[in-house]
N, C-alpha and C positions, 0 to 999 in steps of 0.2 A: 504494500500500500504506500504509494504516495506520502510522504508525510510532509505537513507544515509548519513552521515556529513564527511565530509572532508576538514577538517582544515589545510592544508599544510603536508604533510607526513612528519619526521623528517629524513631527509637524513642519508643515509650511507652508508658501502664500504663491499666488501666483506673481508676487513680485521677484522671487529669488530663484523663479525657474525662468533660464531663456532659452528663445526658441532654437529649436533644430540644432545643428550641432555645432553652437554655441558654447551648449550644455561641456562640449569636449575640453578635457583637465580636468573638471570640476571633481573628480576624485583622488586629486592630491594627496601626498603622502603624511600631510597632518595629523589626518586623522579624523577630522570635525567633519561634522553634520553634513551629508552629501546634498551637494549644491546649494548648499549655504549663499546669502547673497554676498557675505565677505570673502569667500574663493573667489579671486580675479580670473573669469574665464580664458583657458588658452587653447583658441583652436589650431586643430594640425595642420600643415599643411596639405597636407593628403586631402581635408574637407572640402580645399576651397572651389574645386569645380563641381561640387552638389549641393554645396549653401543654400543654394537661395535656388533649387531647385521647386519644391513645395510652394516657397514663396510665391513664386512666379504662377504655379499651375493656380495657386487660392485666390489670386486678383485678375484670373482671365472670366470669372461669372459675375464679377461686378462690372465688365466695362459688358459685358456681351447684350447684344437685345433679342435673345430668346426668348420666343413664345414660351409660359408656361406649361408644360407636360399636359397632355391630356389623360385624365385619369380616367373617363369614362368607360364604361364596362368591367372596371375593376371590380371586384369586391375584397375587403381587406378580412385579412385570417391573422393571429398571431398565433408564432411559434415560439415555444418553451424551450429552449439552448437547454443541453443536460451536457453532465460531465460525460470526458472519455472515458471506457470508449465505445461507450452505447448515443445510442441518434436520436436526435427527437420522431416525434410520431409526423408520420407522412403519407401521399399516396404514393404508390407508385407507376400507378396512372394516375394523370390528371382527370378531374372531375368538371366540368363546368370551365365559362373561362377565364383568361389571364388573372391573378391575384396581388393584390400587393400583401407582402407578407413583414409581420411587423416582429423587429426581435432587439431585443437589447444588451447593452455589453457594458459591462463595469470591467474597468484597467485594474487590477490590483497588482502590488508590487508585495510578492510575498517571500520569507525565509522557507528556503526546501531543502532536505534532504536528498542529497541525491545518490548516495552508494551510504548505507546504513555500516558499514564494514569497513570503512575507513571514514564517516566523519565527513565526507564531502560534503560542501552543500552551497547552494547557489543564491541569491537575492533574484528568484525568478520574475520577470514580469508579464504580466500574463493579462489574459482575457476571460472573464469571470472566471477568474482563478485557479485555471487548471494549463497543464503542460500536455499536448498540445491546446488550442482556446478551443471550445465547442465547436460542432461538425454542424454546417448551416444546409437546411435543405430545400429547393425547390424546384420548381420545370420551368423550360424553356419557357419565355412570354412573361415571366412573372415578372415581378418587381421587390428588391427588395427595401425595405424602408428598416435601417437601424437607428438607432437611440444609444450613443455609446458618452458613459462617463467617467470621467476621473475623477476619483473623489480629492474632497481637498488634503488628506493625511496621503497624500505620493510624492515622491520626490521629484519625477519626470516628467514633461511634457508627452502625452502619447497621440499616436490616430494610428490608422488604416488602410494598409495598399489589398485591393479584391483584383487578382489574378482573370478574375471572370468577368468584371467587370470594364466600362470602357470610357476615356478621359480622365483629365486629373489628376494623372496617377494614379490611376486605378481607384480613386477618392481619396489618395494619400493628400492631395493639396489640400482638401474640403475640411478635413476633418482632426485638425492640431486641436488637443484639447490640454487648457494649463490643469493644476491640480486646484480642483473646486467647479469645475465646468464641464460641459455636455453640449453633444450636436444633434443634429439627424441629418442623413444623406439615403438620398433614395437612387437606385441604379436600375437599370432594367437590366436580368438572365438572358443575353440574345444567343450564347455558345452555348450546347449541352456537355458536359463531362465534370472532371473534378478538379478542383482549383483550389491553390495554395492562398492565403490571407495573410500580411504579417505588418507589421509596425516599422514605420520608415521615414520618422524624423529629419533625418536628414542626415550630410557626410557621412561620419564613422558611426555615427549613430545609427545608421540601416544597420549594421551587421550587429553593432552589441548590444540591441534591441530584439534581434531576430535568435541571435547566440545566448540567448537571456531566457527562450522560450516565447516569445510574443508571437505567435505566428500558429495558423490551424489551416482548416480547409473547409470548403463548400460544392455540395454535389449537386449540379445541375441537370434534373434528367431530364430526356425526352419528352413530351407529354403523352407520348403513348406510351411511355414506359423502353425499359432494355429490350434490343431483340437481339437475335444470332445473326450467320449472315445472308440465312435465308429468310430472316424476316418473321422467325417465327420468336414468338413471347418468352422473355428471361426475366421468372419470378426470386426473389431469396426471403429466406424468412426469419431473416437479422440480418444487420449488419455488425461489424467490426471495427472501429476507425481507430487507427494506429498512426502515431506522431510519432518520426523520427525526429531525435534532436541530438543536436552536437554540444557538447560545453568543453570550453577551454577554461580549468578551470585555475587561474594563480597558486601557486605555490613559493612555501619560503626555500632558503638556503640548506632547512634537513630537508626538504622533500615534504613536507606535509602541505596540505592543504589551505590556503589561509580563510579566515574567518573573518566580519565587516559588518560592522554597526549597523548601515542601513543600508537599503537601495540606491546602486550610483558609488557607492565609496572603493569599489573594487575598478571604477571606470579604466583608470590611467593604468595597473596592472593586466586587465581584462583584455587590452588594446595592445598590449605586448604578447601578452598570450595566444591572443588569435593570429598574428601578425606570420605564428608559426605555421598555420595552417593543420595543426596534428591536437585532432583532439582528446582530452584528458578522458571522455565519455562521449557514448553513442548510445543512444539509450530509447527505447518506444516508451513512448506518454508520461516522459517527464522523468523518472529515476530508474536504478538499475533493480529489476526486479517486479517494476510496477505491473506486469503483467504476467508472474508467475505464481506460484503456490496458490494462497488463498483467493489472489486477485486473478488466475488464469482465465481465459474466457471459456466461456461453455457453450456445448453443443450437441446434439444428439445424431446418431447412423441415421442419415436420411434427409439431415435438415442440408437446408445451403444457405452458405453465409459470403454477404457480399465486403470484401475485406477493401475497405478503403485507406489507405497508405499516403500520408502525407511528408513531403519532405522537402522543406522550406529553401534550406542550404548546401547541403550537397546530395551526392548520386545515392541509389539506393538499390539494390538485388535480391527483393524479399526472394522467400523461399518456402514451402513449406513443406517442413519435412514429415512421409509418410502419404503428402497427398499434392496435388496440384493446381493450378489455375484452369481451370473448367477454361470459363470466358477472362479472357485478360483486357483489360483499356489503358494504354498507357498514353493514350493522347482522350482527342473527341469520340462522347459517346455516337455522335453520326459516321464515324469508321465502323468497320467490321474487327471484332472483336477475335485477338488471337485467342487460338484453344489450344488445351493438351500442356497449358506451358508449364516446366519444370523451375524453372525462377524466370521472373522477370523481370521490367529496368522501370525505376522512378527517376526521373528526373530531377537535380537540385533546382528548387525551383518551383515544384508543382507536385502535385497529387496524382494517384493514380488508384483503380478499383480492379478486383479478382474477385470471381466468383467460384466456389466448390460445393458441392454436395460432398459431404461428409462420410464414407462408406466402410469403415470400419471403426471401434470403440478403440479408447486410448488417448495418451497424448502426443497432443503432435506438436512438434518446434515451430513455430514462424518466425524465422530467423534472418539477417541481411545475409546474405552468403560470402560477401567478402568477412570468411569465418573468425579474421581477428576481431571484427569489431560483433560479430553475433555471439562468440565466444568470451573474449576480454573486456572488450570496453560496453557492453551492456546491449546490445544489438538483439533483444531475444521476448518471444513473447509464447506462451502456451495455450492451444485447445485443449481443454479434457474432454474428451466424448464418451456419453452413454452410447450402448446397444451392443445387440449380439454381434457376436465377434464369427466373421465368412471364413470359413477355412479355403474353398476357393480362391480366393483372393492371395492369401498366405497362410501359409502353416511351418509350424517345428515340426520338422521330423524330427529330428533327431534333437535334444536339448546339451548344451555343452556337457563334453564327457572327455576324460584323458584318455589318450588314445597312446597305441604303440606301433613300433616301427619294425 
């Protein structure tokens, strides 16, 4: 399980946070209160051709004289975000037409745990509060309308880049919010498949926002739903959604892990860490483990379950061992769906969904198969399946026994 700590947030205003990354230095090796408005910000160089990138997309709808959207035909539905790595309730045919579908998002900046076995742990910041943020779901034609806040106890400025979405920055201009404030930005689904989300302030701040955990996915389906490549109907009867994440995590001079007051004070170390490109952890849904023993996902001989796999910042080769990608999508759900596949490839960057009927009892690995990191650095998540066990399929003949020569 996942765990949390949260030790009193260290308050602040929106005067002592500045925008985009601005915010970079602000975790100093003093020590004090992260992004304090007495740390003198010092941006890196490295920021300064993505500065004022946000900037620029946030003041193209004040000068524009678009007609307002037309919303008519709409009817509005709200959806309940749930933690990973179960989905909120959906169709999967669409019913009726286009919706605008209303959901909301609280930034929090939380203490996690991330490898229980050495003490890791990270100043996550997240999207209602979970590693990866809630899985968003709708179809083609919809619209979605979010409500996203920061409350005022955060230390960062956050918003919003939607992969599925289109201008903006994918809404990342629209939606800068300080701590104490809230937006809403409505976009319309015009692409079908599955798409990465993540947090993208600006400069060096995209990545140690994103390498923080801020970042999920949104499956856009079809309105008629999945089909094969002959067009005929692909149901499942769960999903699975699985967040790969990376963390570079600082460390001192023994090699231990360092620890950090609040959100943001690990910034100036964090920024050297990644710089290495080799991460400390590779982990599904937020810590090492988070998907095994008590928390494995469950599933029974028969069921099929649609495994949706996000991967914000680098590549991915899920896997799963014991059984396969029925239907694979690693791009648009309007492609014809690889089958049979034994791993397949996520792209850093984006989401991707596998579908499997489940055909024997047991557990089964879902693993990256680059095996250092499904192995070592935390890359690993478990099916338990009920039902009877096919001896067609497999059988022990023979159980290990010593043998002679």
């Amino acid at each position: 399980m996942t765990k949390f700590i949260n030790p009193g947030l260290m308050p602040t205003s929106r005067r002592n946070v500045l925008r985009g990354s601005l915010l970079a230095g602000a975790a100093a090796m003093s020590g004090a209160g992260a992004f304090a408005a007495r740390r003198a910000p010092q941006p890196l160089k490295a920021d300064a051709v993505s500065r004022s990138l946000h900037k620029a997309a946030a003041d193209q709808p004040a000068e524009s004289t678009a007609k307002p959207a037309d919303l008519s035909g709409y009817t509005r539905v709200k959806q309940d975000l749930v933690a990973p790595p179960f989905a909120p309730e959906h169709e999967q045919v669409a019913t009726g037409g286009p919706k605008i579908i209303e959901i909301t998002m609280v930034t929090e900046e939380r203490l996690m745990v991330v490898d229980e076995d050495t003490g890791a742990s990270v100043w996550a910041l997240t999207y209602n509060g979970s590693v990866p943020g809630p899985l968003i779901i709708c179809h083609e034609g919809d619209m979605i309308e979010l409500t996203m806040r920061n409350p005022e106890s955060s230390m960062m400025e956050h918003n919003i880049d939607f992969h599925a979405s289109t201008g903006a920055l994918g809404g990342g201009g629209l939606t800068h919010v300080y701590p104490g404030e809230e937006c809403v930005l409505r976009w319309k689904a015009t692409k079908p498949g599955c798409f990465t989300y993540h947090c993208a302030p600006g400069g060096a701040m995209i990545p140690y926002h994103v390498a923080h955990g801020m970042n999920g996915a949104i499956m856009v389906l079809p309105r008629d739903g999945l089909k094969d490549a002959q067009g005929n109907p692909l149901r499942y009867d769960s999903i699975a959604y699985i967040g790969e994440q990376d963390y570079y995590l600082p460390m001192d001079e023994n090699g231990d892990y360092k620890t950090y007051a609040a959100a943001g004070d690990d910034y100036a170390d964090s920024l050297e860490a990644m710089r290495t490109l080799t991460p400390t952890h590779q982990v599904f849904n937020g810590a090492v483990g988070a998907l095994t023993g008590e928390n494995a996902l469950k599933a029974k001989v028969g069921e099929t379950v649609l495994m949706v796999h996000n991967s914000c910042n680098v590549d991915s080769r899920p896997h799963l061992i014991g059984g396969h990608g029925n239907y694979v999508w690693e791009s648009s759900f309007t492609d014809q769906p690889l089958t049979g596949m034994e791993t397949w490839f996520v792209r850093g960057g984006s989401a991707a969904a596998a579908m499997y009927t489940f055909e024997q009892p047991g557990v089964y690995a879902y693993v990256n198969h680059n095996l250092i990191i499904g192995a070592m650095l935390g890359g690993t998540a478990h099916f338990v399946v009920e039902g009877e066990w096919d001896n067609t399929l497999m059988e022990q003949v023979v159980a290990p026994r010593p043998f002679t020569t």
